[in-house]
N, C-alpha and C positions, 0 to 999 in steps of 0.2 A: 504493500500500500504506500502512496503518496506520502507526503509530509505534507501537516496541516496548516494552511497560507497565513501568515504572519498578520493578526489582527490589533486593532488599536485596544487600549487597554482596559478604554471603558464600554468596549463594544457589548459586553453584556448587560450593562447598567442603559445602554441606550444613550452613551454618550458621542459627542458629534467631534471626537478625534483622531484622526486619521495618522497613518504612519507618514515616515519621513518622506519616502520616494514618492508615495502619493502624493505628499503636499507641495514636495517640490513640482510635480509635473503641473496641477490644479495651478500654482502660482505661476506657474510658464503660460499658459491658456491665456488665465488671467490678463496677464502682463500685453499678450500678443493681440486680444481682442480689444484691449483699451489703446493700444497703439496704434490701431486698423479704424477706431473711430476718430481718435483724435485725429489722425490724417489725412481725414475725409474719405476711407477705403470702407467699403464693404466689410462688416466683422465677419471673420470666418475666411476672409479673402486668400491669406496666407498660415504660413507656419505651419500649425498641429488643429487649424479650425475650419478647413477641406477644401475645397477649386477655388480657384477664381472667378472673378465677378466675368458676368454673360458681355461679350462683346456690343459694344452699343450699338442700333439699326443706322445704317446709311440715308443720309438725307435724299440721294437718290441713286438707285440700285435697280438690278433686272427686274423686281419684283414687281415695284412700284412704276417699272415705264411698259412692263404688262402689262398689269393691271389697268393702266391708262390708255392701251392701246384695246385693250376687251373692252371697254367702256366705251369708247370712243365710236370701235365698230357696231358698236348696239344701238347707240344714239344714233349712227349715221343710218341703219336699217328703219327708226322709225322716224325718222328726218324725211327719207324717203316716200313712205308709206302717205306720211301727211303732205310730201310736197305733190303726188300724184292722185292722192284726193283733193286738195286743194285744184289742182289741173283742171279734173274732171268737172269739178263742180262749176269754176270761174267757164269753161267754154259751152257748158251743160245747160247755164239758168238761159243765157237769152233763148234757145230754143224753145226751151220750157214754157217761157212766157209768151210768145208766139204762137204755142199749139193752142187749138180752138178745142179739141176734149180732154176729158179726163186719160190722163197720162198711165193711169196704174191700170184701169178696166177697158179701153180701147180695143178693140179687137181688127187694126187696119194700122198701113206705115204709109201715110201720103205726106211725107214732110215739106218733098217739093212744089206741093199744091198752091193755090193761094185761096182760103188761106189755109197754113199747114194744120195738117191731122195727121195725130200720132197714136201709138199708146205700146208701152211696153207689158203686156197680163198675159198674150198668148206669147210671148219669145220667151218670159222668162219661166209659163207653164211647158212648153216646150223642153228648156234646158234644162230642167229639174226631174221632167220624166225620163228624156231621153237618158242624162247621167244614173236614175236611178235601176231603169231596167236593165242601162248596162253592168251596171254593180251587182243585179239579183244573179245573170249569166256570168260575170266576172269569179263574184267572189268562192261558191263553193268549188268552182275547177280550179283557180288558182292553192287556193286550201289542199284539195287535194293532191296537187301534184309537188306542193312543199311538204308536203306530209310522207309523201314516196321518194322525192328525191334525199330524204332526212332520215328517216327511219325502217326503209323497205326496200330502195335500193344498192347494191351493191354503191361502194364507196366511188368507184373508178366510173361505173355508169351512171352515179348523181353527180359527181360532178362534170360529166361530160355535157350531160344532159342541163345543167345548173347553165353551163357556158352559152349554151346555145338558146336558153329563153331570153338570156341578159340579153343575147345580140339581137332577138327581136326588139328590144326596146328601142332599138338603134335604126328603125326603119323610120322613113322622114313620114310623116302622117298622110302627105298627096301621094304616098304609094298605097294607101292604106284604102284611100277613098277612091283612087284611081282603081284600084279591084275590086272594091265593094259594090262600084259603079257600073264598072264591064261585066264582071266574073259573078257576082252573087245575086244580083236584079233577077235572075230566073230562078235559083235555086230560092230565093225568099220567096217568090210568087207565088209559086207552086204554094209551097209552105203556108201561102196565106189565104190560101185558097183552098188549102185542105183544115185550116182551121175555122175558116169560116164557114164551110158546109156544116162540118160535125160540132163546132160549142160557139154559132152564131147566138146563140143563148146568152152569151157574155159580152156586157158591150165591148170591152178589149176588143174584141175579136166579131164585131158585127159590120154591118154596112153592104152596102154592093159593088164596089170597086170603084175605080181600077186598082189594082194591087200592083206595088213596086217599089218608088221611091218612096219610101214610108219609115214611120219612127222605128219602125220591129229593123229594119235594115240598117239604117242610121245605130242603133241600140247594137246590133250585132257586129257592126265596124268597132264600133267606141267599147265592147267586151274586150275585143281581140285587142285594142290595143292597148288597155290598159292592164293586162291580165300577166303581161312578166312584170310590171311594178310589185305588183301584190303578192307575186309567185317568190319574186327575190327575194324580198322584207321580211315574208314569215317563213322562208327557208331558213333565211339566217337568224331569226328568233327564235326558231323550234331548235338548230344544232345549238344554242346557248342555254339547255335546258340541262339543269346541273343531273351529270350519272348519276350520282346518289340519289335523286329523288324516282328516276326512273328504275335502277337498279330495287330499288325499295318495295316500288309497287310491281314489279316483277316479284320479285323474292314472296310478296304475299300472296301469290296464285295468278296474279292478273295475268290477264291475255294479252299479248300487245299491242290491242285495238282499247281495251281498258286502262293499260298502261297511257298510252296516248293521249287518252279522255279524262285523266282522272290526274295525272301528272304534269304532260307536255302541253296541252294546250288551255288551260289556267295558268301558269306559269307564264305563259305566253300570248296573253288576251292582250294585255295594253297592244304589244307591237302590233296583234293583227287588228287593231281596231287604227295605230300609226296608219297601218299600210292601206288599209282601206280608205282612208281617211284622206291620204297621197293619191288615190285612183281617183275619187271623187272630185280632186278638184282639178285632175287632169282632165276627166270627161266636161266638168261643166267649163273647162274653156278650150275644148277642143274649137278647131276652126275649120280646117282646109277640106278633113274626112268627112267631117257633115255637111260641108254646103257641097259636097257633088254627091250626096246620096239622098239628101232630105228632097220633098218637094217645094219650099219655101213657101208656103202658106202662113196665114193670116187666121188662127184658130184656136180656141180653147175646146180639146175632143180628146178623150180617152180614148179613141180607138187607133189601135198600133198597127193596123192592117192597110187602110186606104191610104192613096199618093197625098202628104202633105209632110205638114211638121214643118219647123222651123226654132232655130237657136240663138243667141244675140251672138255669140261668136259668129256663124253660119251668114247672119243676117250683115251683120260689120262686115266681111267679107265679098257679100254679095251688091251692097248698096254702095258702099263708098266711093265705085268711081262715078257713079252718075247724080251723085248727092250735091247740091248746091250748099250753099254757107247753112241754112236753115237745118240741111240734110244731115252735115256733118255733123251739126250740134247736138242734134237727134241720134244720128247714133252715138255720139260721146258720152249723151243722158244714157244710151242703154249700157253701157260700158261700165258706166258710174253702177248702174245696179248690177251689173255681173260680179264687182270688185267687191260690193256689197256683199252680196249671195258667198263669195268665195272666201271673204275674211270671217263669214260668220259661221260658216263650214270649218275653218281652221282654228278659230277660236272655242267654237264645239270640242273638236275633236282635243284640242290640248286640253280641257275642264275635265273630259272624260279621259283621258289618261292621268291627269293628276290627283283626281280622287280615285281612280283606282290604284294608286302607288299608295298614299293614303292610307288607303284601308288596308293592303299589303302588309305595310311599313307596321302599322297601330296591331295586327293580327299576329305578326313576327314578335 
């Protein structure tokens, strides 16, 4: 056994004397912490009283000319934002107040008239359909085929295959509407013509024709081309789905359809609701593909089957060169409400991503 460590004398009595080498080392302490304040130094700064004092910040350094350059660029995004509403509006109102009807419920574009009649209610029922049916056909093929190129196909054949939708996105939109235009006008016809025999019951799908350049065709260009945005974003959302949570619900029986369902895409709701959200506001400012497939009419009509339809992109692109000062203004006013439509699709779509991180975040 040890020898028993050398105590002060009245250490049983509860007295506060301590031995010699202790005292001297307490009096060194002492000694060093009262010399580190008299100095103006941090106590504790040197000697036997631990590191040195934290290096002081730079009055200016990488940090702080970041930090000012990320600001800068935010500010200059809504700088933007408000000098192109500001735009729209300053060349928007004279038209505005020129037009002889009601601007929101019109169903006619006579800007060049005298006097002008306008009304933006069918372009912008128009663009609201057209974008949403192509989102009903978009979204579950794209779902599916990130859901196969991620968990179902081999490694070497999803990413081959991963490669080559990307490069669909890379096709200019007038090649999109130049085939929609030549190559699918028969195959939709038919198509709408064999829905309206058998569920002319539904007005969608009602009327007498003629059948062709119509929203269902328009809707089918605008699927196809938004369909590798959606496909890429939740590919790449579903591979960031952590193995342990997948490995997990495997190990407990699941199938890997349940796996999927129960793990992979909860995990990965917010992006596909991003990417959807990305597709949306692609279709509703599509331009070039919809004005050579729509019929450019003058209408508010559910039915997706007869020659009409019309877009405020489609229409912007259609009118503009024979638009007089009156004309331009006119479609600048619709333009103004497309930006509208599309910042409040975007500012949707970020609420519902944030409250779902939210509730993540507060569940974790």
């Amino acid at each position: 056994m040890g020898e028993t460590p050398h105590r002060s004398a009245h250490a049983g009595t509860g007295g506060t004397r301590v031995t010699s080498g202790h005292d001297r080392l307490a009096g060194a302490s002492a000694r060093v912490a009262e010399t580190s304040v008299s100095g103006g130094r941090i106590p504790g700064g040197d000697g036997l009283g631990g590191g040195g004092a934290l290096p002081r910040a730079r009055a200016f350094g990488a940090e702080r000319a970041f930090r000012g350059l990320t600001l800068a660029a935010g500010t200059a995004v809504l700088v933007i934002i408000a000098a192109i509403a500001i735009f729209l509006i300053a060349k928007a109102v004279p038209a505005l107040q020129a037009n002889t009807e009601n601007f929101w419920t019109f169903e006619g574009w006579f800007p060049n008239e005298n006097p002008p009649t306008f009304g933006i209610g069918a372009l912008a029922f128009g663009t609201v359909l057209t974008a949403l049916l192509a989102l009903l056909m978009a979204v579950p093929v794209a779902l599916g085929i990130a859901l196969y190129l991620s968990h179902y196909a081999p490694r070497r054949l999803g990413n081959g295959l991963g490669f080559l939708i990307d490069l669909l996105a890379a096709v200019p939109s007038v090649v999109f509407g130049l085939w929609g235009r030549d190559y699918l006008v028969g195959p939709i016809s038919d198509l709408s013509t064999w829905l309206n025999t058998y569920f002319s019951w539904l007005p969608i799908f009602g009327g007498d024709g003629p059948f062709g350049n119509s929203i269902l065709l328009g809707s089918v260009v605008l699927a196809i081309m938004v369909l590798p945005i959606i496909t890429s974003l939740s590919r790449e959302v579903f591979l960031q789905t952590p193995t342990a949570n997948e490995e997990a619900a495997l190990a407990l029986g699941a199938t890997r359809w349940e796996m999927l369902r129960t793990a992979v895409l909860p995990y990965g709701r917010p992006g596909i609701i991003a990417a959807v959200m990305l597709g949306l506001g692609r279709a509703l400012g599509e331009t070039i593909a919809l004005a050579l497939t729509l019929g450019s009419t003058y209408a508010i009509s559910f039915n997706i089957l007869e020659s009409g339809g019309n877009t405020i992109a489609a229409n912007i692109a259609n009118r503009f060169a024979e638009a007089n000062d009156t004309g331009r203004g006119a479609l600048i006013a619709s333009g103004l409400v497309l930006f509208a439509i599309t910042l409040i699709v975007n500012i949707t779509a970020r609420a519902i991503i944030y409250r779902r991180r939210e509730f993540t975040e507060s569940a974790a």
